[in-house]
C-alpha positions in Angstrom: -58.5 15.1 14.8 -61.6 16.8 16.7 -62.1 15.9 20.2 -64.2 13.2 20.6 -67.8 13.0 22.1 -69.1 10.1 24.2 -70.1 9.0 27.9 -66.8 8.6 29.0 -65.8 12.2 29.2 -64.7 13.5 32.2 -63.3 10.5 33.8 -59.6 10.9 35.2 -57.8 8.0 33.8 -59.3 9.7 30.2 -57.8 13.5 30.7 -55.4 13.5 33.4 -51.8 13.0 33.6 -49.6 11.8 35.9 -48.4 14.8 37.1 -51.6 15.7 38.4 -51.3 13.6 40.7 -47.9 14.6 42.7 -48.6 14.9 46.1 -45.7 18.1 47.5 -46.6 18.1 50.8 -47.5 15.3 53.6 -44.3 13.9 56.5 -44.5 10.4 54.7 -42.6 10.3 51.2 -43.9 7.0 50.3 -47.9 7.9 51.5 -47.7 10.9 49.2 -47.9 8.7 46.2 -50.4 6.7 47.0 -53.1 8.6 44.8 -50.5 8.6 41.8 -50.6 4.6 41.8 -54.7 5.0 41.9 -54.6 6.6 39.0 -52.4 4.3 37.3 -54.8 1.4 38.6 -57.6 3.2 37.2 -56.1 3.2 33.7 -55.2 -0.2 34.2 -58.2 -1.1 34.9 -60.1 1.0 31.6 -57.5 -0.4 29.1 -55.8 2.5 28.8 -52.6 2.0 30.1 -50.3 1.8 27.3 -47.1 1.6 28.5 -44.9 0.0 29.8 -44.5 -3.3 27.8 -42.0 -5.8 28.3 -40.4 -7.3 25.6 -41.2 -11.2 25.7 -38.5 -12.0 22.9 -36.1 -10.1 21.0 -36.8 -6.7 19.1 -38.2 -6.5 15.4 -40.6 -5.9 13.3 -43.2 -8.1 15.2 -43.0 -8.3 19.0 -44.6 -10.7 21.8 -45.0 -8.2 24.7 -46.1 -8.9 28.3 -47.9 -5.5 29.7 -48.6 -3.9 33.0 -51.5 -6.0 33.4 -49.6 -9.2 33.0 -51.4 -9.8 29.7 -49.6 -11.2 26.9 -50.2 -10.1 23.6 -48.5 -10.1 19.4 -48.7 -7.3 17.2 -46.7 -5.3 14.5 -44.0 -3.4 16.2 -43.3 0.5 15.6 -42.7 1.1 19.6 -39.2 0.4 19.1 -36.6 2.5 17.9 -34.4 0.2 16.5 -34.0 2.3 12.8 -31.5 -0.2 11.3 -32.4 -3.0 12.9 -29.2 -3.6 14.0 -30.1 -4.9 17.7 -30.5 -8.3 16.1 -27.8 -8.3 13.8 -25.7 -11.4 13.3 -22.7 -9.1 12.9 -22.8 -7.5 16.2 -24.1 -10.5 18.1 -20.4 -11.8 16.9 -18.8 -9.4 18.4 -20.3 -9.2 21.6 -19.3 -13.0 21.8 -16.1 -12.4 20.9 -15.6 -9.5 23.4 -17.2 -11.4 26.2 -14.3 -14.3 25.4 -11.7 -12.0 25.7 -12.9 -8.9 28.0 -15.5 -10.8 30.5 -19.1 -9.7 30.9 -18.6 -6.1 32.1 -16.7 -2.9 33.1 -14.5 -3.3 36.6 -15.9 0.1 38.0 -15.8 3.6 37.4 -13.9 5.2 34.5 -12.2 7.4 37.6 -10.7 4.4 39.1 -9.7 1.8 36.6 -12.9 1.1 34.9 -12.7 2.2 31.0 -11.0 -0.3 28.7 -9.2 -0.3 25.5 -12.5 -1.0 23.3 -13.9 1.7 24.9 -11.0 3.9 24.5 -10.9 2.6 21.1 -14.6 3.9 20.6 -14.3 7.1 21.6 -10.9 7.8 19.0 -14.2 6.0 16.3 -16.9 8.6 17.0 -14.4 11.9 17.2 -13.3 10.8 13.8 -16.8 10.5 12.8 -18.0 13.7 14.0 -14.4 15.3 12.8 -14.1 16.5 16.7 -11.0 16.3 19.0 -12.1 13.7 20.9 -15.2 12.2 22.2 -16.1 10.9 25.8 -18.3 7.9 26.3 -21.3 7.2 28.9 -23.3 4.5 30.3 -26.5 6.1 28.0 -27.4 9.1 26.4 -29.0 10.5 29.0 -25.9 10.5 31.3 -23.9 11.6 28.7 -26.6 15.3 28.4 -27.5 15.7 32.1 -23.1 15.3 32.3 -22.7 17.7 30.0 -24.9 20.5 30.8 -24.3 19.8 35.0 -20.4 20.5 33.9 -20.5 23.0 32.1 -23.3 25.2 33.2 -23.2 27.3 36.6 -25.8 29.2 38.2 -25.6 32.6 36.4 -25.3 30.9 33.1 -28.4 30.8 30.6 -29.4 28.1 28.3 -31.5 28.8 25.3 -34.3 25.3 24.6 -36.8 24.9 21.8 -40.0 24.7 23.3 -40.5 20.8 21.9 -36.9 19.7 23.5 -36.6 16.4 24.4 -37.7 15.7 28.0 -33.5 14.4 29.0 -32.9 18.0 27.9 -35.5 19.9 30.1 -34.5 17.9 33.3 -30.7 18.2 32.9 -31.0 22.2 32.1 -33.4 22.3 35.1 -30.7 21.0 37.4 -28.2 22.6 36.1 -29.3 26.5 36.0 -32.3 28.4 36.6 -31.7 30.5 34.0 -33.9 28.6 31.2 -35.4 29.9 28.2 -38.1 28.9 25.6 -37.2 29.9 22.4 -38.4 28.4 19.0 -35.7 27.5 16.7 -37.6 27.2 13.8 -36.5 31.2 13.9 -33.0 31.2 14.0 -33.7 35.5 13.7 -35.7 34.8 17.4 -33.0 32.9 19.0 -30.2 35.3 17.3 -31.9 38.4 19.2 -32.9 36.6 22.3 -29.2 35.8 22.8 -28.2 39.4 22.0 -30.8 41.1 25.0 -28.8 37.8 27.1 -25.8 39.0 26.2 -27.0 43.0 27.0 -28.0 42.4 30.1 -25.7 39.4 31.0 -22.1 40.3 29.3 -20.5 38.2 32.0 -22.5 35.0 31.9 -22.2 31.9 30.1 -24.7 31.1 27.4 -25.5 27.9 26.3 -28.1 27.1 22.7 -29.4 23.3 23.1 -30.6 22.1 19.3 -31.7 18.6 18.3 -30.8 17.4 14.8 -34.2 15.7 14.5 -36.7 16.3 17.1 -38.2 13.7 18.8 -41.7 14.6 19.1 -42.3 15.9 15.8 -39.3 14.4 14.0 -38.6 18.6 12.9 -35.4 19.3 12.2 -33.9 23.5 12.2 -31.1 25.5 10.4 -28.3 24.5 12.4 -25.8 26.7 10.8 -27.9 29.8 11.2 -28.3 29.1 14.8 -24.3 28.2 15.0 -23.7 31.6 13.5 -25.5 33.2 16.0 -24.2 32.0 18.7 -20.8 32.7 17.3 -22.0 36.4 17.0 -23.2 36.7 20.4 -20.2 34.5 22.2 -22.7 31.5 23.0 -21.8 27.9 23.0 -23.7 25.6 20.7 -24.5 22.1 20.9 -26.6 19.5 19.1 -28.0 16.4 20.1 -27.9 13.9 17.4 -29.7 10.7 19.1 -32.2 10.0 16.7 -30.6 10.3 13.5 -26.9 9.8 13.6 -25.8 6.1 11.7 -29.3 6.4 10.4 -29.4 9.6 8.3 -27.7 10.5 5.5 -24.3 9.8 3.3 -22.3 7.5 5.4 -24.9 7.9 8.4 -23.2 11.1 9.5 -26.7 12.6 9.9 -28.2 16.3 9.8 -25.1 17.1 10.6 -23.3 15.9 7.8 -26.7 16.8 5.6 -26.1 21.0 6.6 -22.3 20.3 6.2 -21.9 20.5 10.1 -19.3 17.8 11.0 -16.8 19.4 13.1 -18.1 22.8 13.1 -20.4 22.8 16.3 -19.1 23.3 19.8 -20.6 20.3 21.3 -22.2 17.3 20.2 -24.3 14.4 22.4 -25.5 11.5 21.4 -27.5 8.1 21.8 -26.1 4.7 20.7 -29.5 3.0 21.6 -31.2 4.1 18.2 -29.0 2.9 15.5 -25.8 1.0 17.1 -27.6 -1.6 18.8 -26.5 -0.9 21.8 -27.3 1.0 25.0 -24.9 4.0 25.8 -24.1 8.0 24.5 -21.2 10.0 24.3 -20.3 13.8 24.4 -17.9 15.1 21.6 -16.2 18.2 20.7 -13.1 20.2 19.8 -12.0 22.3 23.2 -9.5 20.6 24.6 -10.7 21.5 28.1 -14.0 19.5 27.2 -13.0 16.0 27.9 -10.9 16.5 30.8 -13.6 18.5 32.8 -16.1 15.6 32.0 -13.7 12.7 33.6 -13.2 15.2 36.3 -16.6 16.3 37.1 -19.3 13.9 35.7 -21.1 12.2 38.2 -21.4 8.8 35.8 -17.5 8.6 35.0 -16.9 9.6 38.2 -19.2 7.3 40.6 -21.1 4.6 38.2 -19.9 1.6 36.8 -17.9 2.3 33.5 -19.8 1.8 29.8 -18.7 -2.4 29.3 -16.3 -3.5 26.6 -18.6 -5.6 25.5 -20.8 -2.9 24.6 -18.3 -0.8 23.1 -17.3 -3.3 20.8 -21.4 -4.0 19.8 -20.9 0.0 18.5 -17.8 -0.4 16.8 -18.8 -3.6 15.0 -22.0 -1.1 14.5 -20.3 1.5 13.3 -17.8 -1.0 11.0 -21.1 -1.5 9.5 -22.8 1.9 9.2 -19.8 3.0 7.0 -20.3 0.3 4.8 -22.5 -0.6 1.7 -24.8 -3.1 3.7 -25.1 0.1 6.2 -26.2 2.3 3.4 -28.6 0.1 1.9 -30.1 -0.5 5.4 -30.3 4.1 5.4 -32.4 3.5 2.0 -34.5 0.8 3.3 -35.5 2.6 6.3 -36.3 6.0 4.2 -38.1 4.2 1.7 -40.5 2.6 5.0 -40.6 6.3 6.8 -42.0 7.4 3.3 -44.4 4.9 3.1 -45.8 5.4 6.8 -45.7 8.6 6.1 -47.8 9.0 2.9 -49.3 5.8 3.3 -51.3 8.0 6.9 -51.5 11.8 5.4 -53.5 10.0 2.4 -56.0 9.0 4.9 -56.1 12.1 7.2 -54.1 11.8 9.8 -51.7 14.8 10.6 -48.0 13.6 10.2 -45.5 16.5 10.7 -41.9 16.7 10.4 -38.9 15.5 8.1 -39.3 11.6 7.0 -36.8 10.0 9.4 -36.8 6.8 11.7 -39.5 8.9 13.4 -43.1 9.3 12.2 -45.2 11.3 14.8 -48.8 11.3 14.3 -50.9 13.9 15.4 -54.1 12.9 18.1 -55.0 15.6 20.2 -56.8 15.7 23.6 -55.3 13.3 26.1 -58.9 11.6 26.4 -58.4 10.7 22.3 -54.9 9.7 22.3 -55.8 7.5 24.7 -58.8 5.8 23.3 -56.9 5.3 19.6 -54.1 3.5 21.3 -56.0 1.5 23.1 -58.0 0.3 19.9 -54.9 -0.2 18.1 -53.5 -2.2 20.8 -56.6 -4.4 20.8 -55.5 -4.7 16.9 -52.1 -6.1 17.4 -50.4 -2.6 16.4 -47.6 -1.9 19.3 -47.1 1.9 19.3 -46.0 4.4 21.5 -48.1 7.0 23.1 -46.6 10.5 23.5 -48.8 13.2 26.2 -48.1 16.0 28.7 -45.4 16.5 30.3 -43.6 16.1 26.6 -46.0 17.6 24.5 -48.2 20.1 25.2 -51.6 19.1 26.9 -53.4 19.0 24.4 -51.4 17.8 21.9 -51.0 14.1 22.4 -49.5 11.8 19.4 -48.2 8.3 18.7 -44.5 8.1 17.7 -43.8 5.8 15.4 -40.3 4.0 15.2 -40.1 2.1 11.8 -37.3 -0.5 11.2 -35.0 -0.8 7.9 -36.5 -4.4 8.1 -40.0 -3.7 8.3 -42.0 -5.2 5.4 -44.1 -3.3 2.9 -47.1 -5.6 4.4 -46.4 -4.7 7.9 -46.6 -1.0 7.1 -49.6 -1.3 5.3 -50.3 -3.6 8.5 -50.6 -0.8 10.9 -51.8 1.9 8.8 -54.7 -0.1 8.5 -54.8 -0.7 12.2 -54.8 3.0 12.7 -57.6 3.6 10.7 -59.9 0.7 11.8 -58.8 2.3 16.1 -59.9 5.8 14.2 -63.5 4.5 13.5 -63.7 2.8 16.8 -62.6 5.3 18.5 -64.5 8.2 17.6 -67.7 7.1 15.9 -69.8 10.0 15.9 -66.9 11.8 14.5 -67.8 14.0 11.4 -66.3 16.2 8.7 
C-alpha cells in the first residue's frame, strides 16, 4: 500500500512507537515513564489504540471486547489465535472438570520442590512421543519454556545465529543470554551455512546455537529446515526449532513443518507453545541429549522458582492432543486450511499484499506506522477485531495486521472481514491512487 497523504501527518501517536519514548536516564524509575503513558493517552485519545482488548466472553469466531478506553464493542474475531478452536471445546472443558475433581485447582509450587504431578509427567512422556525425542520438559508458557532454554544452554562466548523476522520471545531471550547475536536470513540456508563456518574459523571453541521457526509469525514464512540442520551438523552447531504456531494444527496427524520436511526426531531441540492449538496456556522444550532435561530442572529459573504448570492444564493438552490425533482433529486441520485459503485469496484478489505459507496465520501487508494505524482503526469502527503488528517486531516501516483464523470460522465471516478490510482501505486512504 502507498503511504497515505492527509492533515494528520506528522502527529506522534500516527508515526511513533513506543520505544521512542523510553526515558534511560533520570534518579526516579517510575518519573521516567511518564512521557511513554502520554503517548499512549494520545493514541487513546485519536482512536488509535488498538490493543489491548479484553475478552468480555469466551473466545471464537465473534467476540464482545472491552478496550483500553473502557468501550465495549462486537465484531468478527481474527485477533485470536485459537487455530482449532479448541479453547471452547466440550471435550477439553470435560477434562478440566474432571481434573479439577480429582487434582484441585492448581500446582502446589515449583517443579524443584514438589510441584509437577503425574498428568504433567504424563504430558511430557505425550509430546516426546510426538515429536519422536527422548523426553520433553514442560513450562508455565512458551515463552518460559525459550528464554529457559537459550539462558541454559548459552554462555557468554557462545553465538546464536536469528532470522532477521524472529519472533520477539526469541530476540529477548538470545539478548539475555549472549551478546554474541547474529542476523542472518534463513531463507538462504547457503548464507547461514557460511556464516557458521567464518563462526566456527574464528570461534573453534565456542558454542553455536541456529534458532529457526517452523512458521514465522510475522509473515507466516516457513524455511528449509533440513538444509539448515545439515549445516549445522557440518559446522558442529546446535539446531533448534520453534514450532508454536503450527504444531496440532499443520499437517498429517498435526505433527507440523516438522513432520511436513520429514523432521520429527531429527533436530537438536525443539520449543513450543500449547496456547495456539491445545487450548491451553503453557510450552515445553523437547529433545534427544540426555543431558537436556536434567540441566533445565537444574537451571531454569521457571522450574526452579515459579509455581509448577497445573494438572489441570496438563490434562486440557492431553485431552487436546487425544483429539489432534484423531479424525475430528484432522477434519478440524482441513477446516482451518480451507479458511486460511479463503482469507488468503479472498484479500490478494483485491490488492492487498498477503505473504507467506497458508497456515493459522494470514499477515497482511500495510506499511508506514501512520497507515497501519488508520486501517485498524477503521476496521475496528467496522466490527472486524484484528491484530496490529509494528516496530519493534517488524521493521519500521513495515507494519501489518496478523490475522488468526479459527477451524470454526464461517465462510460468511471470512467474507465478513474481507469486506471490512476493504471498506477501512477506502476510508482510510482516500486520495489514494493507482
Amino acid at each position: 500500500m502507498r503511504a497515505m497523504n492527509d492533515d494528520q501527518r506528522g502527529l506522534p501517536e500516527l508515526e511513533t512507537v513506543a520505544g521512542d519514548y523510553l526515558e534511560r536516564e533520570g534518579p526516579d524509575l517510575l518519573d521516567r515513564w511518564e512521557r511513554h503513558q502520554a503517548f499512549w493517552e494520545a493514541r487513546m485519545a485519536a482512536g488509535l489504540d488498538a490493543q489491548p482488548r479484553v475478552m468480555l466472553d469466551r473466545v471464537g469466531p465473534e467476540a464482545h471486547v472491552l478496550t483500553r478506553g473502557q468501550d465495549r464493542m462486537r465484531g468478527v474475531n481474527f485477533a485470536s489465535p485459537d487455530y482449532l478452536s479448541l479453547s471452547t471445546h466440550p471435550a477439553l472443558a470435560q477434562a478440566a472438570k474432571e481434573a479439577i475433581g480429582r487434582w484441585g485447582l492448581g500446582a502446589s509450587g515449583p517443579v524443584s520442590v514438589q510441584g509437577g504431578s503425574l498428568p504433567q509427567q504424563v504430558l511430557e512422556e505425550r509430546i516426546a512421543d510426538l515429536l519422536c525425542c527422548r523426553d520433553a520438559t514442560v513450562f508455565p508458557s512458551g515463552w518460559a519454556a525459550t528464554h529457559s532454554v537459550l539462558t541454559t544452554l548459552l554462555r557468554e562466548e557462545d553465538h546464536i545465529i536469528l532470522d532477521p523476522a524472529a519472533h520477539p520471545a526469541l530476540r529477548e531471550a538470545s539478548a539475555r543470554a549472549t551478546p554474541n547475536r547474529h542476523a542472518v536470513s534463513q531463507s538462504n540456508p547457503g548464507a547461514v551455512a557460511a556464516y557458521l563456518a567464518l563462526l566456527r574459523l574464528r570461534h573453534p571453541r565456542a558454542g553455536l546455537l541456529v534458532v529457526a521457526e517452523t512458521i514465522c509469525a510475522a509473515d507466516s514464512g516457513e524455511h528449509d529446515l533440513r538444509a539448515l540442520r545439515d549445516a549445522c551438523r557440518e559446522h558442529g552447531a546446535t539446531f533448534m526449532v520453534c514450532v508454536g504456531h503450527d504444531l496440532g494444527a499443520i499437517g498429517n496427524g498435526g505433527l507440523g513443518v516438522l513432520g511436513e520436511q520429514g523432521l520429527a526426531g531429527e533436530v537438536d531441540i525443539v520449543v513450543g507453545s500449547f496456547a495456539a492449538s491445545f487450548g491451553s496456556a503453557g510450552g515445553f522444550v523437547a529433545g534427544n541429549a540426555s543431558g537436556l532435561k536434567p540441566a533445565l530442572l537444574a537451571f531454569a529459573g521457571p522450574l526452579q522458582h515459579a509455581t509448577a504448570f497445573s494438572p489441570v492444564q496438563a490434562c486440557i493438552v492431553l485431552a487436546a492432543l487425544d483429539l489432534l490425533r484423531s479424525a475430528e482433529g484432522a477434519q478440524r486441520r482441513r477446516r482451518l486450511m480451507a479458511n486460511a485459503l479463503q482469507l488468503r485469496q479472498g484479500l490478494a484478489a483485491r490488492a492487498f499484499t498477503v505473504p507467506g505459507r497458508p497456515s493459522g496465520i494470514v499477515p497482511v501487508e500495510i506499511g508506514a506506522i501512520a497507515d497501519a494505524r488508520r486501517l485498524t482503526r477503521a476496521a475496528i469502527a467496522r466490527g472486524g477485531l484484528v491484530e496490529l503488528v509494528e516496530h519493534p517486531e517488524v521493521p519500521r516501516y513495515s507494519a501489518r495486521w496478523r490475522l488468526h483464523v479459527m477451524a470454526d470460522h464461517t465462510e460468511a465471516q471470512i467474507e465478513r472481514i474481507i469486506g471490512i478490510a476493504v471498506a477501512a482501505r477506502e476510508e482510510a486512504q482516500p486520495r489514494l491512487t493507482g
